[in-house]
C-alpha positions as CSV (number, residue, x, y, z in Angstrom):
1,X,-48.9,29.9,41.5
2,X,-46.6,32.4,40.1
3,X,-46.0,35.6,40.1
4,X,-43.3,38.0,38.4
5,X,-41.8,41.4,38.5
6,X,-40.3,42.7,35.4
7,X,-37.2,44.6,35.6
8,X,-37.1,45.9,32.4
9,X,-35.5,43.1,30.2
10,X,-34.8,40.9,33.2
11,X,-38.1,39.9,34.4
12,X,-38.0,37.3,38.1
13,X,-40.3,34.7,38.8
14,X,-41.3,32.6,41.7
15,X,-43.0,29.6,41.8
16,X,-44.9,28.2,44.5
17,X,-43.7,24.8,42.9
18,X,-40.0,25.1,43.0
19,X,-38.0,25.1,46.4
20,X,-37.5,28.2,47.7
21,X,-33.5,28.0,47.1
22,X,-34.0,28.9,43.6
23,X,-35.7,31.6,41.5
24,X,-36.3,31.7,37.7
25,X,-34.9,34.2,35.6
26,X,-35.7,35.7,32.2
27,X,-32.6,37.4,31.0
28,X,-32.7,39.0,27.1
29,X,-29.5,38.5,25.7
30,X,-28.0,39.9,22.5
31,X,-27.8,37.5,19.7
32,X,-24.3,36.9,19.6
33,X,-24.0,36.7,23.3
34,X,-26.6,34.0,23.2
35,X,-25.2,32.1,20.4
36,X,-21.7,32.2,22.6
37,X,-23.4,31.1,25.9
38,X,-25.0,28.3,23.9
39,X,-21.6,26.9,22.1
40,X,-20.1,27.2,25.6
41,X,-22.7,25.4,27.4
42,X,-22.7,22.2,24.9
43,X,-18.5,22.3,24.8
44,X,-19.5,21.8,28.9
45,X,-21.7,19.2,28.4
46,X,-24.3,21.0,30.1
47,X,-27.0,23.4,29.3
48,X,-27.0,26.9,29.1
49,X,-28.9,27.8,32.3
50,X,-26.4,25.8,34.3
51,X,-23.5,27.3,32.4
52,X,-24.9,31.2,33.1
53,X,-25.7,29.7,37.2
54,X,-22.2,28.5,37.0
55,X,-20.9,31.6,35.5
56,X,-22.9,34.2,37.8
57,X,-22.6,32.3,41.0
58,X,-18.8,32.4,41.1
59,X,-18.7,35.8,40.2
60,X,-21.0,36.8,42.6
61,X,-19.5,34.9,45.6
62,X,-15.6,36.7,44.1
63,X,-17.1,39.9,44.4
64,X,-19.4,39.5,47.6
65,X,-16.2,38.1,49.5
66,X,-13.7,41.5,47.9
67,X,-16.3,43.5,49.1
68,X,-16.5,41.8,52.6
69,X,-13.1,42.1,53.1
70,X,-12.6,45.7,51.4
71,X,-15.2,47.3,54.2
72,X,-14.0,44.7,56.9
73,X,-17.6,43.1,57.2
74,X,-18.4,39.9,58.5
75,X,-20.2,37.4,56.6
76,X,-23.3,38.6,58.0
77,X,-22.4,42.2,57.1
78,X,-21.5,43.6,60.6
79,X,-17.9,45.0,61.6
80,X,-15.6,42.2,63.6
81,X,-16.5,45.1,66.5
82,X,-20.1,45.1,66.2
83,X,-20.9,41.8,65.5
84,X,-19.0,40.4,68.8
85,X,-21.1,43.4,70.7
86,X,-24.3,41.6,69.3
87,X,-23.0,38.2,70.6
88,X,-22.0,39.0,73.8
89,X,-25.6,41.1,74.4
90,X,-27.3,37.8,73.0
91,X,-25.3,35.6,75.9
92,X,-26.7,37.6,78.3
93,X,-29.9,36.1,80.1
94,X,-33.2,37.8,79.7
95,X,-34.1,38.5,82.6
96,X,-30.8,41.2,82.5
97,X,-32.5,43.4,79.6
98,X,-33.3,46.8,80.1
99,X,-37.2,47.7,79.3
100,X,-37.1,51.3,78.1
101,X,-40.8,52.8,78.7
102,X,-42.0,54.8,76.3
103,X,-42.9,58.8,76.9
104,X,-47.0,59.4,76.8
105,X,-47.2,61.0,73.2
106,X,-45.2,58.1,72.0
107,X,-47.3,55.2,74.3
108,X,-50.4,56.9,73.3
109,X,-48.6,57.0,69.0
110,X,-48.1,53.4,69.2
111,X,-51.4,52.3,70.9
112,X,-53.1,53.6,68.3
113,X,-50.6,52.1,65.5
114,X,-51.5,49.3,67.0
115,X,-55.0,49.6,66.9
116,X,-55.8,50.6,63.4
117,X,-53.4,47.1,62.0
């Protein structure tokens, strides 16, 4: 099974058949780019979609990890702050949680929310 979205010239596709770690990726290039990517790729001794992987993945993680530290955000994109809030709340046994009841116009909303999934 596969299905695609197409972004104009960068179109994704996911198989059913690959492992869900990786997605395939049409990418137009312009010729000279391509001719490049190619020439690099067989100096490497590998092929062109590894090379642009290679290429993309590093950049990607350099720029995820200045942009992490830039805004101070944690790996999982929280502040240092309100990350440790959400780990200390999650420490705390259930049976400590507040319940907050809804009003009757809301109670009555979501009932019927509920009923017409």
């Amino acid at each position: 099974m596969m299905t695609g979205l197409d972004y104009g010239s960068i179109q994704l596709y996911s198989c059913a058949s690959m492992t869900n770690s990786m997605i395939t990726t049409n990418i137009t290039f312009p010729k000279d780019d391509w001719k490049a990517l190619k020439v690099l790729a067989i100096t490497q001794g590998i092929s062109m979609a590894e090379f642009v992987r290679r290429v993309v993945g590093k950049s990607v993680r350099k720029n995820a990890l200045i942009l992490i530290r830039q805004r101070r955000l944690t790996i999982n994109g929280f502040t240092p702050e309100f990350e440790a809030e959400v780990l200390k709340a999650a420490e705390q046994p259930m049976d400590q949680d507040v319940v907050l009841k809804p009003t009757d116009a809301v109670g009555k909303f979501m009932n019927q929310m509920l009923i017409e999934k």
